[in-house]
N, C-alpha and C positions, 0 to 999 in steps of 0.2 A: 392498029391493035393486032390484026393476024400476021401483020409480018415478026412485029414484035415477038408474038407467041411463037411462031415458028422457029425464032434464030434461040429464043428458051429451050425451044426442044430437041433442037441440035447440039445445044450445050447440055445438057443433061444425058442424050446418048452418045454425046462423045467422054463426057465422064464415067457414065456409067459401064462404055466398053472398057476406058480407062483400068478404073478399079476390079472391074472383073475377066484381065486378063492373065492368065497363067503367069507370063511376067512378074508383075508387081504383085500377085498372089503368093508367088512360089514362098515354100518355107523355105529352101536353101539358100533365095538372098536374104529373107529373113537372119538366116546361122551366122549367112557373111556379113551381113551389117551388122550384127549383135556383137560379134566377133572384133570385127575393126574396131568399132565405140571402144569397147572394152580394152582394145590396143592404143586405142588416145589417151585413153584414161591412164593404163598403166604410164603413158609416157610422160603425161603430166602432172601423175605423180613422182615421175624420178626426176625430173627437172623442174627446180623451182620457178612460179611464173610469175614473172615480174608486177603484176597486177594485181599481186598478193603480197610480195616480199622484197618488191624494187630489183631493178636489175644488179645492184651490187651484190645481192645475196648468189646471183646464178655467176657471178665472176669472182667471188671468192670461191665455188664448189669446182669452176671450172676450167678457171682461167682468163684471161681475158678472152686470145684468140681463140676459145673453142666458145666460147660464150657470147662473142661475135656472129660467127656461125651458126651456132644454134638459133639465135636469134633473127639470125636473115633467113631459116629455115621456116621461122613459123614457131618455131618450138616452144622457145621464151615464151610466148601468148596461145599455146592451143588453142584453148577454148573460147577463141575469139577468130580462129583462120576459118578460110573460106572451106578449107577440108572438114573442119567438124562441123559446119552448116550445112554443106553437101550433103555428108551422113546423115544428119539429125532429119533435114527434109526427106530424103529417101527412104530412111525407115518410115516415118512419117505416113509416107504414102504407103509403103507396103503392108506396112499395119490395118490401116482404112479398108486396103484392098482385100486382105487377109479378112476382116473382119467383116466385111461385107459380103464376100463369098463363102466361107465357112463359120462364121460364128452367128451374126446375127441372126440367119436366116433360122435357126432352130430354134429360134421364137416361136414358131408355126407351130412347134411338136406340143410347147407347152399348152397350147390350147386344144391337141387333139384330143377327145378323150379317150379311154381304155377301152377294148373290147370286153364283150362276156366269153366266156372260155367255159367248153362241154368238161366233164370230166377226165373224156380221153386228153384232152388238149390239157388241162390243168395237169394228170396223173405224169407226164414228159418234165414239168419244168422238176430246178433245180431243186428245190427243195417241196418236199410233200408229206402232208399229214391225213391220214385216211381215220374215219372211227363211224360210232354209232351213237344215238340219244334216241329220250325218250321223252313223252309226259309235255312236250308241246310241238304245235306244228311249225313246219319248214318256213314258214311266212314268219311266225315271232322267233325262230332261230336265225331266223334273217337279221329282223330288228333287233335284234339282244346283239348280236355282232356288227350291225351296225353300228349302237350306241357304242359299245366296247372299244371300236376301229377311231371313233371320231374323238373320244376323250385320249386317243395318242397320235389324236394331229393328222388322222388319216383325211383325206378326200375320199367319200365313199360315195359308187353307183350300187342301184337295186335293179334286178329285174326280175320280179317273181323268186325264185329260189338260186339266183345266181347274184352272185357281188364282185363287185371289183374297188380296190381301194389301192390309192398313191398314198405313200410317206414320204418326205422330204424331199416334195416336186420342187422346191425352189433353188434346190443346188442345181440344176439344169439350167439355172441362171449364172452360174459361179463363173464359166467362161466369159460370159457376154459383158458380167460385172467387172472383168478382171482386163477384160480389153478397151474396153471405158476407161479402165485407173491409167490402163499403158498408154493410150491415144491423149489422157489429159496430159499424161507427163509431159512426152512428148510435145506437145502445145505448149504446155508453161516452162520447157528450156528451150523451147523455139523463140518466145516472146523475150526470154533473159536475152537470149543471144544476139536478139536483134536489134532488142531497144535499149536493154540494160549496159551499166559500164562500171568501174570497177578501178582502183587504183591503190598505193602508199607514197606519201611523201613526207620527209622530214619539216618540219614547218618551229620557225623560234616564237618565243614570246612576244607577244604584239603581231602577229604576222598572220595572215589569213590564208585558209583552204580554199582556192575557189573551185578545184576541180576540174581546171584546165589543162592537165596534166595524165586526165582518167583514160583508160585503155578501152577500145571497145571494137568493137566489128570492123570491118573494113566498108562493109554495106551495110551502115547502119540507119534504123529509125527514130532513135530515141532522139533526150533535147536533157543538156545538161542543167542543172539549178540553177533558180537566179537568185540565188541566197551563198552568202559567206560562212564559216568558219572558221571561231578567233580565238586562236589559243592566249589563254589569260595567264595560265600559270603552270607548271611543270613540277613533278618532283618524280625523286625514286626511294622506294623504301627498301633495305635492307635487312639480313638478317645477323646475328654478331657475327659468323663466321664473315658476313662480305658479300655473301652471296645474295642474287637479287629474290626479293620476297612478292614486290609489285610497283605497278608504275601508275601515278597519277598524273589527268589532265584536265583542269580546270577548261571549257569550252562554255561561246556563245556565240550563238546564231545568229547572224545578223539580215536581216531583209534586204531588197534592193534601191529601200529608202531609206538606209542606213540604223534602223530601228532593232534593237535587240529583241527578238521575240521566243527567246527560250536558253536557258543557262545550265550546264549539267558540269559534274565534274566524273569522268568514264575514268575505267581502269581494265584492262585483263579479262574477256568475258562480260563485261557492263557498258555496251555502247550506248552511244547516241542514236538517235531515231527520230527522224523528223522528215515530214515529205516523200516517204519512201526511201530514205537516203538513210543507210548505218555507217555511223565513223567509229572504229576501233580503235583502242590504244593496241600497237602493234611492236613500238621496242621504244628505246627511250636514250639520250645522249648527251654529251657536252659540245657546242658547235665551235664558239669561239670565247675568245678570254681577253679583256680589256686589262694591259699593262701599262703603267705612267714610269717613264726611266725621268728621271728630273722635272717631272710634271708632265712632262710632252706624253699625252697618250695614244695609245696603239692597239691595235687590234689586231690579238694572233689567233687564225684561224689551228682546229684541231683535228687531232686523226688519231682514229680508235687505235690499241695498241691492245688486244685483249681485256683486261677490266678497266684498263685506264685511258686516259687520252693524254697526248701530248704535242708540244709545238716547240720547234727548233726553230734556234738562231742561231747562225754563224757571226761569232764578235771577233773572229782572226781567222787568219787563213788556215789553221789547223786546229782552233776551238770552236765547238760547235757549244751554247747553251742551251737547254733542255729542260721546260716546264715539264712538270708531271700532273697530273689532275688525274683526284677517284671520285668526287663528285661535287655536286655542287655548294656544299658546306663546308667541307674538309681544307687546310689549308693547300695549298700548292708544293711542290717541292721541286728546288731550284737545284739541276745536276748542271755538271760541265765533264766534256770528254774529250781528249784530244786522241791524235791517232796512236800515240803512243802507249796508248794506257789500253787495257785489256777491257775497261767496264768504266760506264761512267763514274764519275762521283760526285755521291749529295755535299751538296755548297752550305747549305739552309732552308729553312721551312718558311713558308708566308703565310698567314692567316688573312681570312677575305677582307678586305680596305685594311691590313696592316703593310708595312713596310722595310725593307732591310736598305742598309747603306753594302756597297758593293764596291770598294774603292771610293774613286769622287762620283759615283753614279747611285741615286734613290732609286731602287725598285719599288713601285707600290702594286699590290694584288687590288687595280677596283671591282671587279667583278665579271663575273662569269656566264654563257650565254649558254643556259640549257636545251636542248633539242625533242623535240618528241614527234617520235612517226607515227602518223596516223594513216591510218587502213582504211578505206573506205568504200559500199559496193551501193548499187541498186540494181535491186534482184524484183522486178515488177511480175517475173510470173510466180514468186514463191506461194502465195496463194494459191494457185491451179497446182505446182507441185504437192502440196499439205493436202489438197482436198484430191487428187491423182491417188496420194497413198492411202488417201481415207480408204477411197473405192478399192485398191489394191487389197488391201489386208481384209475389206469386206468380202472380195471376190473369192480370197482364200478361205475364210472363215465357213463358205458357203460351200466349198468344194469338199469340207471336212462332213456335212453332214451327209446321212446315207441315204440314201437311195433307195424305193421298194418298191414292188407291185406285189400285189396280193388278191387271189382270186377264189373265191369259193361256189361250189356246186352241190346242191343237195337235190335226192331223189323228189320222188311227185308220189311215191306210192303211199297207201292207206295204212302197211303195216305197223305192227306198234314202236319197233325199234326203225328210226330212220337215218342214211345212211349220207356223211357226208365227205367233202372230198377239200382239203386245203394245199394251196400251194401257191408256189410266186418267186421272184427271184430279189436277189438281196448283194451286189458285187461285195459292198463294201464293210458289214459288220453281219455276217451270217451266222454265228451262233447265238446275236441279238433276235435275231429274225426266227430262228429255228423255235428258241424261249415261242416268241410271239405267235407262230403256229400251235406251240401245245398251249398256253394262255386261253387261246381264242378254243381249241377243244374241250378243252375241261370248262369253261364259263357253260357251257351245256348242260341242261339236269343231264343227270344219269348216264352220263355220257363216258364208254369206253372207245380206245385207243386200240389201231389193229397195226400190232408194234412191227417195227421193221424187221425183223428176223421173223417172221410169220410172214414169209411172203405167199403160201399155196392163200391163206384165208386172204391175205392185202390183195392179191391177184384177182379174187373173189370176189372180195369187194368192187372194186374198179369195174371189175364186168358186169356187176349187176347196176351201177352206178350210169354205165357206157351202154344200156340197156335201155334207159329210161327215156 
């Protein structure tokens, strides 16, 4: 048991020199890792990542061979390379470090409490209100600014004829609050990065998402589903110009015992959700198209061509035929183009299972295989992230409220007018503050104000105040 406890208290002061060395302290690698993140970021947002938008998307913006490249860089997948886990742990730690040495530690202050301040000491600070009252004593002008100080939230000390009161001691938390929100983030895109994964793939009707395919760490912890994903059905809705309006995907889950245990149909913004796991509808297409030339059927695969897809056959050595397809309803249109000709030309139109004769050859349109890409992530820290920014915007929230000390001093003497002395400091809303010093004088019976352009009589005051 004491060796045990021994090799505990070696790890505790080797983390603890850890965390409270200037190193991992410093704010300047703080700047520089805030800095880099922020250079990943930009960079993954200028290069799209394949584990969002499929690697075709980054070789349409860039080419093949730079899209190549990029991709053997790390680029294609940032936020999965060993470089953004490096950073994220490191900041990580320096945060810890940082907060351990400068931020937590002034927890202490909030438990100290305030001193009592002479008149001389109070008459220095930043703000000061000097006067006179009458008709009760120093002891219930105590209490009456007592009650007064505590119905706006003040913390107030007594001693005898002196006070001290805090206003809005809890923003002295707003740091501590704030570096709590940053050290969760940090945890919950550590946890995404490690375990989480992330993927798109085009998938046809009848055909299942298993998510073998999903992108993720290089040194990863996570464990991918043991559940399918089975596209039922597809469409796309348009607008009369043509243009796309949205895209639906009939979907159902399937168990690893082949059992349907949940049926949704997602669109644009409306995913699936199940298991920790979101499937998007992310874009939507035509794959292939079943054609019967004399019965005999075939399957031609298709290739986007801007709004439409199309599949080419060569029926001669210098005619090329050319399905058109705009969707999956609309009939077909059958061009032919030879090299002599400047632009194809339309043959005829086919309507889906209708048929044209084409010489001695039946073309029949049987049908059409529509496509839809689905997007899909598991993001297991997003909860520590949402409750990180709770803390965040709290921590901010708190750093808005102001800050006071307020001190008062009144004489001990018998006469009938007695004489007192307010003042305290206020960084953040000082003309709120200044109000709240003449508030607190006037609540006094009979009580005058020895105005600040009267300083031989304020001077006066103060001395006979600093007397006492």
């Amino acid at each position: 048991m004491t060796i045990k406890s021994n090799y505990l208290n070696q790890y505790k002061n080797i983390f603890g020199k850890l965390f409270k060395t200037n190193v991992f302290a410093s704010v300047k690698l703080t700047i520089f890792l805030m800095s880099t993140l922020t250079g990943i970021i930009l960079i993954g947002a200028w290069c799209p990542q394949k584990s969002q938008v499929g690697m075709e998307k980054v070789t349409e913006q860039f080419g093949e061979q730079n899209a190549l490249f990029l991709d053997k860089l790390g680029i294609t997948d940032i936020f999965h390379s060993n470089f953004f886990l490096t950073v994220i742990a490191l900041l990580t730690i320096n945060m810890i470090a940082c907060s351990m040495q400068r931020v937590f530690p002034k927890y202490k202050l909030y438990k100290k409490p305030l001193l009592f301040f002479n008149a001389k000491q109070i008459s220095k600070m930043p703000y000061v209100e000097m006067g006179e009252f009458s008709g009760i004593t120093p002891v219930q002008a105590i209490d009456r600014l007592k009650i007064y100080l505590e119905k706006k939230f003040y913390k107030v000390n007594v001693n005898g004829q002196q006070l001290n009161a805090q206003g809005g001691k809890i923003s002295k938390f707003a740091a501590s609050v704030t570096h709590v929100g940053l050290l969760s983030l940090l945890f919950g895109v550590t946890i995404t990065s490690w375990t989480g994964f992330s993927g798109i793939e085009p998938v046809g009707i009848g055909q299942d998402l298993d998510f073998s395919g999903s992108e993720h760490a290089n040194y990863w912890f996570g464990h991918l589903p043991n559940f399918k994903v089975r596209l039922n059905s597809t469409s796309k809705e348009s607008y009369a110009s043509g243009q796309v309006k949205q895209w639906y995907s009939n979907l159902s889950v399937i168990d690893n015992t082949g059992k349907v245990v949940q049926n949704q149909t997602i669109s644009v913004n409306e995913p699936l959700s199940y298991h920790g796991v979101d499937v998007y509808q992310s874009n939507w297409g035509l794959n292939s198209a079943q054609i019967s030339f004399n019965g005999n059927k075939r399957k031609l695969m298709l290739r986007p061509m801007g709004a439409i897809w199309a599949a080419f056959l060569p029926i001669e050595a210098d005619t090329i035929l050319i399905m058109s397809f705009k969707n999956e309803k609309e009939p077909l249109k059958l061009f032919a183009k030879r090299e002599e000709w400047s632009a194809p030309k339309l043959i005829t139109q086919i309507p889906l299972h209708g048929s044209v004769n084409l010489g001695s050859v039946k073309v029949t349109y049987d049908k059409i295989n529509p496509v839809s890409g689905l997007q899909y992530k598991s993001d297991p820290g997003l909860p520590i992230v949402y409750f990180a920014f709770g803390f965040i915007i709290l921590g901010v929230m708190m750093a808005t409220l102001p800050y006071s000390e307020l001190y008062v001093c009144i004489d001990n003497s018998e006469d009938e007018n007695k004489k007192i002395i307010i003042g305290g400091i206020c960084p953040k809303a000082p003309s709120q503050f200044k109000n709240l010093l003449n508030l607190l004088l006037n609540s006094l019976p009979e009580s005058s104000k020895i105005g600040q352009n009267n300083k031989s009589t304020q001077s006066n005051l103060a001395s006979s105040l600093i007397s006492q």
